[in-house]
C-alpha positions in Angstrom: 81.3 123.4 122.7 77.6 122.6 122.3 75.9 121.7 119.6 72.7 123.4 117.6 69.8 121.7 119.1 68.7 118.6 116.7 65.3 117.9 114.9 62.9 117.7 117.8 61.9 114.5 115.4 60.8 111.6 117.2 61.3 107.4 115.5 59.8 107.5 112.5 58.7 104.2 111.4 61.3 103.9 108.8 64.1 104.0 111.2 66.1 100.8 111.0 66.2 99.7 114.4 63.1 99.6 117.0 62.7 99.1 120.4 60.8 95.6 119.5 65.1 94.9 117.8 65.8 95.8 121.3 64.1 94.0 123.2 64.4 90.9 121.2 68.1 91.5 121.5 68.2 91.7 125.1 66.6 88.4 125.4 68.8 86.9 122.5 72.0 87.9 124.9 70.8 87.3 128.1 72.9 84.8 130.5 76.0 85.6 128.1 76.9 89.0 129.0 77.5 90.5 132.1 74.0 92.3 133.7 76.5 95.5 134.5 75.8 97.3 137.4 74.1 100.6 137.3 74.9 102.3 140.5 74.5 106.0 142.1 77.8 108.1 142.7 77.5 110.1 145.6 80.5 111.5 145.4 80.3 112.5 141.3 76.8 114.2 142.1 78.0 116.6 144.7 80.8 117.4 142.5 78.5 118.1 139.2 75.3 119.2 140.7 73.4 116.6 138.9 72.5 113.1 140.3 75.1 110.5 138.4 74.1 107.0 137.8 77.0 105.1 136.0 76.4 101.9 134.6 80.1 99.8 134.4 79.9 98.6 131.0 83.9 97.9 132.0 83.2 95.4 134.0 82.4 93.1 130.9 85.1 89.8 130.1 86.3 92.1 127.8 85.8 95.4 129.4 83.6 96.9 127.0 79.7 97.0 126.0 81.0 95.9 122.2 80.2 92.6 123.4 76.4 93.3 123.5 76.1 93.9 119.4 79.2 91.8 118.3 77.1 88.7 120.2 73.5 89.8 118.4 74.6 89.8 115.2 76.4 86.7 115.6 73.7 85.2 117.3 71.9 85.9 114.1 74.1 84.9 111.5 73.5 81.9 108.8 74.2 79.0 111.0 76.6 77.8 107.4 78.6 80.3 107.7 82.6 79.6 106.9 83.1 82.9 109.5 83.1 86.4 110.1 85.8 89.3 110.0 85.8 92.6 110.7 88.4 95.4 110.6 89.3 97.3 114.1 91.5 97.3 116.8 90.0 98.0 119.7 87.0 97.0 121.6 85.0 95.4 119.0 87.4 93.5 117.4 87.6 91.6 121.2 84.0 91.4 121.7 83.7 90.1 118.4 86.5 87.2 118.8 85.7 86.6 122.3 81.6 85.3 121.3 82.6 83.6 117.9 84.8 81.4 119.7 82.2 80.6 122.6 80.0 79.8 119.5 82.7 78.0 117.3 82.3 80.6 114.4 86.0 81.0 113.1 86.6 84.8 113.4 89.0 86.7 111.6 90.3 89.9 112.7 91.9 93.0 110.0 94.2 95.3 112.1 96.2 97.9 111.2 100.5 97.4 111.4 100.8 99.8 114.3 98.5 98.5 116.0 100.2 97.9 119.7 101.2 94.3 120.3 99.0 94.0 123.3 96.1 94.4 121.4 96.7 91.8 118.7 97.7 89.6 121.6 94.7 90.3 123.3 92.2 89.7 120.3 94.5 86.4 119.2 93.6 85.2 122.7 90.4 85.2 122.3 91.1 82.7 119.2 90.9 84.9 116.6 93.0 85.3 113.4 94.8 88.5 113.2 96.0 90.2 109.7 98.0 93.2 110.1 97.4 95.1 106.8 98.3 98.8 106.2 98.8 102.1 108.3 95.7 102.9 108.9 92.0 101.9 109.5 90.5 102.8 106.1 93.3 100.5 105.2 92.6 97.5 106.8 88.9 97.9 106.4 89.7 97.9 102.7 91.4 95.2 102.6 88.9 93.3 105.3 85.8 93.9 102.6 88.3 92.0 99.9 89.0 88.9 102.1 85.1 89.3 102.9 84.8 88.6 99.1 87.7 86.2 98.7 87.1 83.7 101.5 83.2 84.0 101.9 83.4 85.5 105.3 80.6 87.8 107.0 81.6 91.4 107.7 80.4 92.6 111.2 80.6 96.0 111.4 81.6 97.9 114.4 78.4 99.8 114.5 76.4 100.9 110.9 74.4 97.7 111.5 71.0 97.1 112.7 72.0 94.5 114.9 75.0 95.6 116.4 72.7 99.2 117.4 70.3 96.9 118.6 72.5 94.7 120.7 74.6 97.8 122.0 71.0 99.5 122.9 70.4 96.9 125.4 72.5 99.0 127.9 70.3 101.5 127.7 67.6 98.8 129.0 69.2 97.4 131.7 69.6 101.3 133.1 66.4 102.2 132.9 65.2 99.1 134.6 67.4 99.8 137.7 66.7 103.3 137.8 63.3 104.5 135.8 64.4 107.9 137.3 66.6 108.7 134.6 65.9 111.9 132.9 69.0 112.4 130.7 71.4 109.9 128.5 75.2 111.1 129.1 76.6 108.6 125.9 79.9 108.9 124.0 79.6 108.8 120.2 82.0 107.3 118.1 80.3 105.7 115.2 77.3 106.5 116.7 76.0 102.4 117.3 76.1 103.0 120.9 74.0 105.9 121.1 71.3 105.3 118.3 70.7 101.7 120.2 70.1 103.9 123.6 68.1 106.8 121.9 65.5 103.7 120.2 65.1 102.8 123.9 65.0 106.6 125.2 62.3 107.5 123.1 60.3 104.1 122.8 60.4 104.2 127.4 58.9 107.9 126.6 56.0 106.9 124.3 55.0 103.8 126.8 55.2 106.2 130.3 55.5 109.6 129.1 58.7 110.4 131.1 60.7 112.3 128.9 64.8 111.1 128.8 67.2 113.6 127.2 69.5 112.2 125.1 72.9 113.6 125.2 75.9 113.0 122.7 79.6 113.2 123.8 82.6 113.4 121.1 86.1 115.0 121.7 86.8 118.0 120.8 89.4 116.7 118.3 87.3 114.2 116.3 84.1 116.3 116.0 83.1 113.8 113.1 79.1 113.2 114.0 79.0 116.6 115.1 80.1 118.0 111.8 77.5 115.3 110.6 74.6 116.7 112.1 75.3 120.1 112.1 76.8 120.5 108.5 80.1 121.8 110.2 83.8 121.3 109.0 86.0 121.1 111.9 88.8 119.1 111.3 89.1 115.4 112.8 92.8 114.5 113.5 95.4 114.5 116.6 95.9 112.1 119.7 93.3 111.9 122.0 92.7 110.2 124.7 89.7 108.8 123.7 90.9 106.4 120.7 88.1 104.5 121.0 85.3 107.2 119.9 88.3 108.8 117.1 86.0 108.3 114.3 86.4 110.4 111.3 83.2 109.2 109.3 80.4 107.7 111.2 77.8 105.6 109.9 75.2 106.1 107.6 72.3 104.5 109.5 73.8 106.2 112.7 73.9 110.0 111.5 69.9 109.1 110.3 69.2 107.6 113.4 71.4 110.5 115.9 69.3 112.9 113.7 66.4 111.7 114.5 66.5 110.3 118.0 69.4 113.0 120.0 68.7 115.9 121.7 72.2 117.6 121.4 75.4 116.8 120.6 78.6 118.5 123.0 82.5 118.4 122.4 84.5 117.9 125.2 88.2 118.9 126.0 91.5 116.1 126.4 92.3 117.9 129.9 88.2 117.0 130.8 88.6 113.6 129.5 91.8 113.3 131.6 90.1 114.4 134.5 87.2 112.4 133.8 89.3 109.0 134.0 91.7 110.4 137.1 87.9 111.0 138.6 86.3 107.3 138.1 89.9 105.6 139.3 89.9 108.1 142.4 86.5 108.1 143.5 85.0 105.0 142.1 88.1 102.7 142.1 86.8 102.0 138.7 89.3 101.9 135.4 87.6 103.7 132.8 89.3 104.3 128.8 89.5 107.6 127.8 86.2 107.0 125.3 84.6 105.4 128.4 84.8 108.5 130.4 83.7 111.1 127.8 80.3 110.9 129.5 81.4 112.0 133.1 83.8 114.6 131.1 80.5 116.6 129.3 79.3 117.0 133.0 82.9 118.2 134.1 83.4 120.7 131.4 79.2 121.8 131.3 77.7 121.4 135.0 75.5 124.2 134.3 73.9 122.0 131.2 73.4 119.0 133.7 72.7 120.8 136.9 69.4 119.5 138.8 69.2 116.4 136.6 69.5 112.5 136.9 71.9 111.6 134.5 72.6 108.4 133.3 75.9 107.4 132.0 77.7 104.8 130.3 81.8 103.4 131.1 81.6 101.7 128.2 85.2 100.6 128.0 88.3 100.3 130.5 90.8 98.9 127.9 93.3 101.4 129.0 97.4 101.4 128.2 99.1 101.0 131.9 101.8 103.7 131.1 99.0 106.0 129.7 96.8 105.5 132.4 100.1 106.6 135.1 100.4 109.9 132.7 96.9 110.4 133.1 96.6 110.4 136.7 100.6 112.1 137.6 99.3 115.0 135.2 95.9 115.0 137.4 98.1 115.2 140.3 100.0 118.0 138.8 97.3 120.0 137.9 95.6 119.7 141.8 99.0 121.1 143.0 99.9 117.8 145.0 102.9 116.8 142.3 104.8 120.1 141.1 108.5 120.6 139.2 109.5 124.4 140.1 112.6 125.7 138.3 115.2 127.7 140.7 118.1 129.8 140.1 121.0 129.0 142.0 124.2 130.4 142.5 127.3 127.9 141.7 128.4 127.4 145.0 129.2 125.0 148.0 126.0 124.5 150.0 123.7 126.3 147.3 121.7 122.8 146.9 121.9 122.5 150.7 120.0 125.5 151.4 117.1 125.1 149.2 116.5 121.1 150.6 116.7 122.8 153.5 113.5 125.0 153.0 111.6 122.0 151.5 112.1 120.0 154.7 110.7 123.1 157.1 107.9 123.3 155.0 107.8 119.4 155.0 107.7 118.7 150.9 108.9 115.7 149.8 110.9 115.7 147.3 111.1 113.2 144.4 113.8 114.3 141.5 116.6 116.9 141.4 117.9 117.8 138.0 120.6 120.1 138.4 121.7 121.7 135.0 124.9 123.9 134.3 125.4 123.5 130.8 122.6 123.9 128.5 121.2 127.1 130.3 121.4 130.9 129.3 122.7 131.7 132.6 126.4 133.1 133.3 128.9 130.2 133.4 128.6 130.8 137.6 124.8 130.4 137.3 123.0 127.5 137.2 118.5 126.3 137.3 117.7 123.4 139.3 114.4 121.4 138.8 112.8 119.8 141.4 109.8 117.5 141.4 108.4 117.6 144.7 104.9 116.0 146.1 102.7 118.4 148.3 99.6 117.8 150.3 97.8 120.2 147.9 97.8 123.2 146.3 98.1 125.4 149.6 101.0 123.9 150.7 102.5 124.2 147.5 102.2 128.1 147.7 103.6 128.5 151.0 106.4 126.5 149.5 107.2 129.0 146.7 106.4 131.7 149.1 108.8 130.7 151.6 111.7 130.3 148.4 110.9 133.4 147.2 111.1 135.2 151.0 114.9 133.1 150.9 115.5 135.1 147.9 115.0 132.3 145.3 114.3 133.2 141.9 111.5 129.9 141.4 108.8 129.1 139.2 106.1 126.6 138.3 106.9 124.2 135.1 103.0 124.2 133.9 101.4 121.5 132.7 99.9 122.1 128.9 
């Protein structure tokens, strides 16, 4: 789903953050994050008919481009400070712990209880304090604003801050200094920090050479929550996707003035694009990309026809991805291109009836990888029984001439469909 076109406004000069905040920011961070690479992908392009620069904000120490703002503001902050907290659990509350221990500013870190153990083991690594408080964000950011109050801490937020934009806008620098042929910003919105920083730069690169850079907004479809922001919609903002890191039900205030002004468009993309998206950048790239970090390459997927002919820049802003989830992610990928399938065949109860179908698998050389044989919960005959067998093909093809040879054996068989 696309989005209305926005105010063909350009920066006013009340807008918080300017490209002089930029600029000042990259030099402020420079030498103490990671220059990422932004680098052409072949491979991508011919797929999406655009030309696809990716810059690997993953490749960070802590694998995400939070590090930029979390290290601008602190680089700014009253050298008497007693310390900083700030309520999250993902990226930023890393990026965040990860500088104010390099700079010896105690950090403290409000997570919610669910949050998995990994994370807080991650985030206490990076010598931060961790308090587990409530079920939910809006819970722990509550109670992070009353120990803010109670022990004289700063509160760094993870993106309705001037600085933090600025800082996380210095991505936007670094790309167009590798490749000033970049016509079109591909950037996931979350909060919207990320994408106001690179619109500043966007629009300021414009006014100096007069090459004009679209800038392009990226949310899933199920947390629409900028979108509805913008475009004075009410589509609800709940469910699991796979992009955690951009499932923002409010965004900031400074952000939605700043998106409003600065963005071209917003777009809403599927969980099977974003899916695709990350099987995509492991595949082709070799590159491990978050669900939120892959949103950019998943507008292209799911709207070629918006991107076709341009040179698109776009961000993998995170690769803090869960093991197990990444392994769903890429077996359902495999799935869906034919190459892993389960197909569900009616047998007769008999001597030999297992026999005979392995038997057609090997001619048509399929591997196959699980047999679940089931004769009691079924609504066949107490003779009858369904067999499911997961079985790895060299693609789709050969997994039809599989079901077509079953099927000329006399095989009742069918596909168990992914959602």
């Amino acid at each position: 789903m696309a989005s209305e076109p926005l105010s063909a406004a350009r920066p006013a000069d009340d807008l918080p953050v300017s490209i002089d905040d930029v600029r000042a920011a990259h030099a402020r961070i420079a030498g103490a994050v990671v220059r990422t690479p932004t680098l052409i992908s072949r491979t991508l392009s011919q797929l999406t008919g655009a030309t696809v620069y990716l810059k690997f904000e993953n490749l960070q120490f802590t694998a995400a481009y939070k590090e930029r703002g979390a290290l601008n503001t602190l680089l700014q902050l009253n050298p008497q400070t007693a310390g900083v907290i700030a309520a999250s659990a993902g990226n930023h509350a890393q990026g965040l712990a990860y500088h104010a221990q390099r700079l010896g500013i105690p950090a403290t870190i409000v997570m919610p209880t669910n949050t998995p153990i990994v994370k807080v083991t991650q985030t206490e690594g990076h010598g931060a304090t961790v308090v587990l408080h409530g079920d939910t964000f809006d819970a722990a950011y509550a109670h992070a604003r009353e120990l803010e109050a109670e022990r004289d801490l700063t509160f760094v937020h993870p993106f309705d801050d001037p600085r933090v934009i600025a800082g996380q806008g210095t991505t936007a620098i670094e790309m167009l200094e590798d490749v000033p042929a970049i016509d079109t910003f591909v950037t996931p919105i979350g909060g919207g920090g990320l994408i106001s920083g690179m619109a500043t730069v966007a629009r300021a690169y414009e006014a100096e050479t007069g090459h004009h850079i679209e800038v392009i907004g990226v949310e899933a479809e199920l947390f629409p929550s900028m979108y509805n922001r913008i475009n004075h919609t009410d589509m609800p903002c709940a469910g699991d996707t796979l992009a955690e890191g951009i499932a923002v039900k409010e965004p900031g205030a400074i952000t939605s003035a700043m998106v409003r002004a600065l963005v071209d468009e917003i777009l809403l993309v599927s969980e099977r694009s974003l899916e695709e998206a990350v099987s995509l950048l492991l595949q082709i790239e070799k590159t491990v990309v978050e669900g939120a970090g892959a949103a950019g390459l998943a507008a292209l997927i799911q709207h070629p026809e918006r991107f076709a002919g341009r040179t698109v820049g776009i961000v993998l802003c995170g690769g803090n991805i869960d093991t197990r989830l990444l392994a769903n992610v890429l077996l359902r990928d495999l799935a869906r291109s034919g190459r892993l399938a389960r197909l569900r065949i009616r047998l007769q109860d008999q001597p030999g009836a297992l026999f005979n179908v392995a038997r057609i698998f090997e001619q048509q050389r399929v591997n196959i990888i699980e047999v679940y044989h089931q004769r009691v919960f079924t609504s066949l005959p107490a003779k009858g029984l369904i067999t499911d067998i997961e079985c790895e093909t060299r693609d789709k093809a050969h997994l039809d001439r599989l079901i077509a040879a079953l099927r000329d054996a006399q095989y009742e068989v069918g596909l168990v469909e992914l959602a």
